[in-house]
C-alpha positions in Angstrom: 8.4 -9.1 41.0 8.5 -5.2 40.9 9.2 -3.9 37.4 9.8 -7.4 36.0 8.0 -8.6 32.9 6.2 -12.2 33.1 6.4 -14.3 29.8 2.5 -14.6 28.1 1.3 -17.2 29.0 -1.8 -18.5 27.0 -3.5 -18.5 23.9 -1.9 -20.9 20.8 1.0 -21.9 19.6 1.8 -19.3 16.5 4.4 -19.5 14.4 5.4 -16.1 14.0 7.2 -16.7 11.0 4.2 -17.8 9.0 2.2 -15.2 10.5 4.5 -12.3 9.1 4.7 -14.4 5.4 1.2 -14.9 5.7 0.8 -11.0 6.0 3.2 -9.9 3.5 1.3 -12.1 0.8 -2.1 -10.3 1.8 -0.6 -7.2 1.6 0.8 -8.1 -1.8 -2.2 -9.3 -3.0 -4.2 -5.8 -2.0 -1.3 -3.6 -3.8 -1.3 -5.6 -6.7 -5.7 -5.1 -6.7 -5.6 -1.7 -6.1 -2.7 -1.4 -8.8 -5.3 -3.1 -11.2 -7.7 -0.2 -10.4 -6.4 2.3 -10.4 -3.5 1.7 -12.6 -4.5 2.3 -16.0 -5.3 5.7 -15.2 -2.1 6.7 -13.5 -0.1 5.0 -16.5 -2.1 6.9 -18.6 -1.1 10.3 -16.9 2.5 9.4 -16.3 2.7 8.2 -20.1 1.2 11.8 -21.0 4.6 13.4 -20.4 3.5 14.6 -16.7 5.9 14.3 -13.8 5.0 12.3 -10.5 3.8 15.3 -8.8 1.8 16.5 -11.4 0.0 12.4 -11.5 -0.4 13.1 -7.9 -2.0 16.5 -8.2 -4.4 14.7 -10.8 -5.6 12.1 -8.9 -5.7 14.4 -5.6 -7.7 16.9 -8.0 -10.2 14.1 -9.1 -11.0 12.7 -6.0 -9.5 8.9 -6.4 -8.6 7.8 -3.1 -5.7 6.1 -2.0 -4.9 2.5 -1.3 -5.6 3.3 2.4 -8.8 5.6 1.7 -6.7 8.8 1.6 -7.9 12.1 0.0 -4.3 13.2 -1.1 -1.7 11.2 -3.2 1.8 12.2 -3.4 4.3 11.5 -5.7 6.2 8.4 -3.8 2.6 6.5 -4.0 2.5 7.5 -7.5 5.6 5.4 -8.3 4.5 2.3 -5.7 1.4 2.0 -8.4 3.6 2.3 -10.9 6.1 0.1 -9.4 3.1 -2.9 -9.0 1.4 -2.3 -12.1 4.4 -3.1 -14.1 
């Protein structure tokens, strides 16, 4: 059986499909806490006239970290707090 892959066998029964919706909701559920955060304050910036970049620069400048602990924010996760927070 050279170079063949065996089927896994073991381990439960898992409905893959509930797995992935199961995910997706928890992931949902993070953006949408992390949006409550830290929303407010990016509103606030993108209200005051400046572009994505510059609300990126901001927060990058102030030290808020991202939704996944990063240190620099850039514009297109700018708009995805946006995007939830609306």
């Amino acid at each position: 059986m050279a170079g063949q892959m065996r089927p896994y066998r073991g381990g439960p029964a898992v409905n893959q499909a509930e797995g992935v919706k199961a995910a997706s909701a928890a992931r949902r559920k993070a953006a949408r806490g992390f949006a409550e955060d830290v929303g407010p304050l990016v509103q606030e910036l993108a209200s005051g006239g400046l572009s994505l970049r510059q609300v990126a620069a901001r927060l990058t400048e102030q030290g808020i970290r991202t939704a996944r602990g990063g240190t620099v924010w850039t514009a297109a996760g700018v708009s995805r707090v946006l995007a939830v927070s609306d």
